[in-house]
C-alpha positions as CSV (number, residue, x, y, z in Angstrom):
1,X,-18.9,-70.0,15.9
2,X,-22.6,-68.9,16.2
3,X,-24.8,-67.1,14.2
4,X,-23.7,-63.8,16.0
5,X,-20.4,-64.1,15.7
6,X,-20.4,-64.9,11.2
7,X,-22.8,-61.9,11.1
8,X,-20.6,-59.7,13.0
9,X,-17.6,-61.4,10.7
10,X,-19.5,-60.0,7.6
11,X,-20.0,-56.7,8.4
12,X,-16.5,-56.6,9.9
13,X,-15.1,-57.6,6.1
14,X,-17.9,-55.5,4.6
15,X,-16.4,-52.3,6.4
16,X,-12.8,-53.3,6.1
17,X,-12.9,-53.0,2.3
18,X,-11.8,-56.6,1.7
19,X,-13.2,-58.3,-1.7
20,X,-12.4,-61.9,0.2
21,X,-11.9,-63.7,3.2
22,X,-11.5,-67.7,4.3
23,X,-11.4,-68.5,7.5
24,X,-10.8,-72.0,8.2
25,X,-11.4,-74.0,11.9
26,X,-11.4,-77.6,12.9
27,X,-15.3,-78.3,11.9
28,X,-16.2,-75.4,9.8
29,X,-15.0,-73.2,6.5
30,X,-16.4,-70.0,6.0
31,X,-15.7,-67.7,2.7
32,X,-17.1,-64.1,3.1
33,X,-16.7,-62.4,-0.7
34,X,-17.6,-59.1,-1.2
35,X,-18.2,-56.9,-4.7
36,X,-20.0,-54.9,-6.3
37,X,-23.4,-56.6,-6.2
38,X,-23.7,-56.2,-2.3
39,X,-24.0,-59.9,-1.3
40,X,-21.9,-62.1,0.8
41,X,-21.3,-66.1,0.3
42,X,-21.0,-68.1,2.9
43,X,-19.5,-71.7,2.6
44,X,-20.3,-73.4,5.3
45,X,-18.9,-77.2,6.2
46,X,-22.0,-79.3,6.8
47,X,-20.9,-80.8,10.8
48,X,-20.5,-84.7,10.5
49,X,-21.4,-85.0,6.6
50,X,-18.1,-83.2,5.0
51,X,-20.5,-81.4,2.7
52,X,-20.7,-78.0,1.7
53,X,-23.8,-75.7,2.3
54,X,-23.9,-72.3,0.4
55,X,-25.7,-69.2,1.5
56,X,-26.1,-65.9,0.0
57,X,-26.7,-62.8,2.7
58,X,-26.9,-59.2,1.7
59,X,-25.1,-56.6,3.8
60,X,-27.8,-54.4,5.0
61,X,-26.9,-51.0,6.4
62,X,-29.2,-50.5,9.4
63,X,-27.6,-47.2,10.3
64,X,-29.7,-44.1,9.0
65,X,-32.7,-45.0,10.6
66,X,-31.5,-46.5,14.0
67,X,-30.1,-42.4,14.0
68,X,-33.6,-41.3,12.7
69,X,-35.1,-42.6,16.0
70,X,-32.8,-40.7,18.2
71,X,-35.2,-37.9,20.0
72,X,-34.1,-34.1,19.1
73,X,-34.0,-32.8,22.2
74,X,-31.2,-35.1,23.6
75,X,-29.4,-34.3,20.3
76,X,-29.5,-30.9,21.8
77,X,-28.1,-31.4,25.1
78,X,-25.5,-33.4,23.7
79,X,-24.3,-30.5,21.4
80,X,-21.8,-29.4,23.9
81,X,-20.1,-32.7,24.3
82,X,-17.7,-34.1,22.3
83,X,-18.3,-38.1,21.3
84,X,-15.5,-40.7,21.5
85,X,-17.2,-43.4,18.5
86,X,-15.8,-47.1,17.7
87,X,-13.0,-46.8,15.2
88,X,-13.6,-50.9,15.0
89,X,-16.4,-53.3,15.1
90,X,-15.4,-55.6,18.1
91,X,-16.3,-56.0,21.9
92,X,-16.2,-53.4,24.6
93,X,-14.4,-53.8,27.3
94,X,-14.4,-51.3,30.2
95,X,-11.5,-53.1,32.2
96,X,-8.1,-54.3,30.9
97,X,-8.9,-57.8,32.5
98,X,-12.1,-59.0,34.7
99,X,-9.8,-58.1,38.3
100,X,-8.5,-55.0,37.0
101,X,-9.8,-51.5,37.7
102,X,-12.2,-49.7,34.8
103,X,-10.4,-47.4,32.6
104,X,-12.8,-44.8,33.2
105,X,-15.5,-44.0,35.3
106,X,-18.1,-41.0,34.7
107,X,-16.9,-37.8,36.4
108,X,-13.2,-38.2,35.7
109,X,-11.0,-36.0,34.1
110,X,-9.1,-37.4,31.1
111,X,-6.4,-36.3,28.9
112,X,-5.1,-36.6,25.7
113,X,-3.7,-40.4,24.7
114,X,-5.8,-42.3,27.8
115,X,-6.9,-45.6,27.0
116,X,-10.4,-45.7,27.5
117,X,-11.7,-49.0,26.8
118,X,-10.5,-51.9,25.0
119,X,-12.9,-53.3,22.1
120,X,-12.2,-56.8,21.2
121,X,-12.2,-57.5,17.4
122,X,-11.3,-61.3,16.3
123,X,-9.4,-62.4,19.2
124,X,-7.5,-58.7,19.3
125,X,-7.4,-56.6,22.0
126,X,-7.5,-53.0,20.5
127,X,-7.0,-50.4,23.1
128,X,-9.3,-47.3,22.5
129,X,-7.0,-43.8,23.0
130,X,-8.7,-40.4,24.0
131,X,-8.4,-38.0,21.4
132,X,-9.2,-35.2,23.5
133,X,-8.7,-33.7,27.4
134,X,-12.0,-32.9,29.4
135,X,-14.7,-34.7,32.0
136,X,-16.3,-38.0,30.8
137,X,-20.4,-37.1,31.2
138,X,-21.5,-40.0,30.2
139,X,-20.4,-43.7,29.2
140,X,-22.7,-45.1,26.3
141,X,-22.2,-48.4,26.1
142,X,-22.2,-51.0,29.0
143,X,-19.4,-53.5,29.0
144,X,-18.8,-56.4,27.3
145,X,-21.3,-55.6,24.6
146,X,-21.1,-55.7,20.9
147,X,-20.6,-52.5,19.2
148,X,-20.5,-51.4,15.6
149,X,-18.1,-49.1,13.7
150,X,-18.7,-45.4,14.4
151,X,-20.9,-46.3,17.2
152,X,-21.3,-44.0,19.8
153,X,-19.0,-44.9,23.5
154,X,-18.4,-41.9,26.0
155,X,-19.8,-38.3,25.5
156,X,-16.6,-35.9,26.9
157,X,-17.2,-32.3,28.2
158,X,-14.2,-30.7,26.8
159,X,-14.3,-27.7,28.9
């Protein structure tokens, strides 16, 4: 497991709500606990010495001013579009499998209850239904990237 992957792991139990989590593989233990005070412990086994390393991490919130940067005037061409966000922190996947058609392309016509995408979060395939019927305009994300709760993935034209 990389850096990546254990920070994407925190934020996932930071969002979830959960107060603690262990997660246990063949050359590593990792302890995510979360309260009150903001910070995270990590426990950490120490590869080839048995030992135990402890780290504290604060869950930072990077999301006000990444939306800050947004220009206004694309905010305002958007307006008439509705946005499909991540209801997960995970993977997206615009295929069901790497030899399978995408779920969506831009220009198609969707309804209600189509799986658009699947987003991968800790080995779980989460397909990603359409709540709405209308025109994909534009796909946000490219595939197999990381994305984050509430993020942004496919701006719909409803009419």
């Amino acid at each position: 497991m990389d850096l990546k992957e254990i920070q994407n792991l925190i934020k996932f139990v930071a969002k979830s709500g959960a107060t603690e989590v262990k997660l246990e593989m063949e050359d590593m233990k990792i302890t995510i606990k979360t309260g009150s005070d903001s910070e995270t412990t990590i426990l950490q086994q120490v590869p080839n010495t048995g030992q135990m390393q402890q780290a504290m991490a604060p869950i930072v919130q990077h999301e006000a001013p990444a939306q800050a940067a947004a220009p206004v005037a694309l905010a305002d061409d958007n307006s008439k579009y509705i946005t499909i966000k991540s209801p997960i922190i995970g993977t997206f996947y615009r295929k069901p499998s790497p030899d399978k058609p995408l779920f969506v392309e831009v220009g198609q016509t969707i309804a209600e209850g189509d799986v658009l995408c699947i987003i991968e979060a800790m080995k779980l395939f989460n397909e990603i239904e359409s709540e709405v019927s209308g025109k994909v305009v534009k796909i946000l994300v490219d595939d197999s990237s990381p994305v984050e709760f509430d993020q942004p993935l496919f701006l719909v034209d409803p009419s």
